[in-house]
C-alpha positions as CSV (number, residue, x, y, z in Angstrom):
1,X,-187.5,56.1,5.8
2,X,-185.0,53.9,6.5
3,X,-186.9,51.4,8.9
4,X,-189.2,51.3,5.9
5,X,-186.5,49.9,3.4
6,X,-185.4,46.9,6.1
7,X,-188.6,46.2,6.0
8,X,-189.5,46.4,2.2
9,X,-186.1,44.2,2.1
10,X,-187.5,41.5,4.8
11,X,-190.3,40.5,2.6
12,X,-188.7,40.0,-0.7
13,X,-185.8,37.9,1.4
14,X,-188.5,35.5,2.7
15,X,-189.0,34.3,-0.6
16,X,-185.5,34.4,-1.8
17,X,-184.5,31.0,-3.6
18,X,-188.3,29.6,-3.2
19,X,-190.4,28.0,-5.3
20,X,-193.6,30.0,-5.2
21,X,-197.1,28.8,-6.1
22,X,-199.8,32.0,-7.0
23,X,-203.3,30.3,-5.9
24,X,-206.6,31.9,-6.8
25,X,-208.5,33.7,-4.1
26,X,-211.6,31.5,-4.7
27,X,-208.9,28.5,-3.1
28,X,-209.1,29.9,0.5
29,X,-208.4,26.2,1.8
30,X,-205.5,24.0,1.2
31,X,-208.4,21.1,-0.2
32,X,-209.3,23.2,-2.6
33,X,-205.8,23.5,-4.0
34,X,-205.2,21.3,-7.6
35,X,-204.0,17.9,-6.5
36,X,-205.2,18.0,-2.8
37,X,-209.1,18.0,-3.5
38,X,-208.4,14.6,-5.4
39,X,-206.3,13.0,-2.6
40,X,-208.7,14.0,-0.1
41,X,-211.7,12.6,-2.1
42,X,-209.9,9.2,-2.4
43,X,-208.9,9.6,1.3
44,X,-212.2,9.8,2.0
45,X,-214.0,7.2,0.1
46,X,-211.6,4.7,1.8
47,X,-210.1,4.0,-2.2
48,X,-206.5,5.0,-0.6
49,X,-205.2,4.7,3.5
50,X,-203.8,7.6,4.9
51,X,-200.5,5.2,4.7
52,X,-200.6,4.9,1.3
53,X,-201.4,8.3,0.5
54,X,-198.7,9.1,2.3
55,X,-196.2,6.9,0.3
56,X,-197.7,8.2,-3.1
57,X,-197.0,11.6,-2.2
58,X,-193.5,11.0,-1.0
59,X,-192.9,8.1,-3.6
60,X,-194.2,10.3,-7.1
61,X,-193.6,13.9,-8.3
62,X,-196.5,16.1,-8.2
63,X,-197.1,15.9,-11.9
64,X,-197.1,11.8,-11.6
65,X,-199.2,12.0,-8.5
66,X,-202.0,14.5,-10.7
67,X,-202.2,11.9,-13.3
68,X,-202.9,9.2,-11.1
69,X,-205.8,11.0,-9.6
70,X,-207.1,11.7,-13.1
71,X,-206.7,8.5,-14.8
72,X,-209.6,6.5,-16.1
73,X,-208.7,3.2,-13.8
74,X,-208.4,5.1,-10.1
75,X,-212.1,6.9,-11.3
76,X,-213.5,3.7,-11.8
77,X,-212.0,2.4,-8.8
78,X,-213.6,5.1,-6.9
79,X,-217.0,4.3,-8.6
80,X,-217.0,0.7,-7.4
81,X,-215.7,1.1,-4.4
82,X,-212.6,-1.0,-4.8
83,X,-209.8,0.0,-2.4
84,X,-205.9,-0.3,-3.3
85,X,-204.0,-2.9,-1.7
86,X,-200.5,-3.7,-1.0
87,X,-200.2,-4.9,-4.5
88,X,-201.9,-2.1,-6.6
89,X,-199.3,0.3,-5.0
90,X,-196.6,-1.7,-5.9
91,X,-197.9,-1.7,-9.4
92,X,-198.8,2.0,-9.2
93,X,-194.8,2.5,-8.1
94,X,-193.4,0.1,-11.0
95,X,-195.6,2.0,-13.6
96,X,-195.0,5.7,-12.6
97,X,-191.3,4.4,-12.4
98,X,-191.6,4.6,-16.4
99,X,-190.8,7.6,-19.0
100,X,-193.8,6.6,-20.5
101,X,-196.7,9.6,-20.8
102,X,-198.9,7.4,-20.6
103,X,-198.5,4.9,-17.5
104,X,-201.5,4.6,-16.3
105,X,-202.6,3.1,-19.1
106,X,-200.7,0.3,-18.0
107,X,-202.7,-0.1,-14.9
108,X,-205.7,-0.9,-16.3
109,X,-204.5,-4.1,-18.0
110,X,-202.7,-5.2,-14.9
111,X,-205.3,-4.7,-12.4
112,X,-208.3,-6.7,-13.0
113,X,-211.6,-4.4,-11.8
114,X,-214.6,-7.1,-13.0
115,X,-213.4,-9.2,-9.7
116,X,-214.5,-7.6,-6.2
């Protein structure tokens, strides 16, 4: 009975002072998680390097990150075929840096998407 308590006590210590995410069981693989399936698909496409992914993620919070995959001016990016360079991250940084809601807004009128 006792072993039975340790043990009962071992599992809920684990996640003692963690952050814990509940995924649903449809997500069984970690590209399937929110956020990750859109890095991935960028990754893929060669719109993003490994590199720079690799800077956003440890440059933006998660929230800032979401909103890049989802803006209007990465999709259309995507669609075209048009990969980031030095100087889109570098305006991607400056504009996330911002309170602003609604920074990638901002991209679109910096970046100029009609040239190839």
């Amino acid at each position: 009975m006792e072993q039975e308590d340790d043990k009962q006590y071992s599992r809920e210590a684990v996640f003692a002072g963690r952050r814990v995410s509940v995924v649903g069981s449809d997500a069984r693989s970690r590209g399937r998680v929110p956020g990750y399936a859109s890095s991935s698909l960028y990754r893929e496409s060669g719109i993003i390097s490994a590199r720079q992914l690799a800077l956003l993620q440890r440059m933006l919070p998660r929230l800032r990150l979401e909103q890049l995959f989802r803006c209007e001016w990465l999709q259309q990016r995507l669609a075209r075929g048009l990969a980031l360079g030095r100087e889109e991250v570098r305006q991607i940084l400056l504009c996330a840096a911002q309170d602003d809601d609604g920074w990638c807004a901002e991209l679109g009128d910096r970046v100029n998407l009609a040239v190839p």
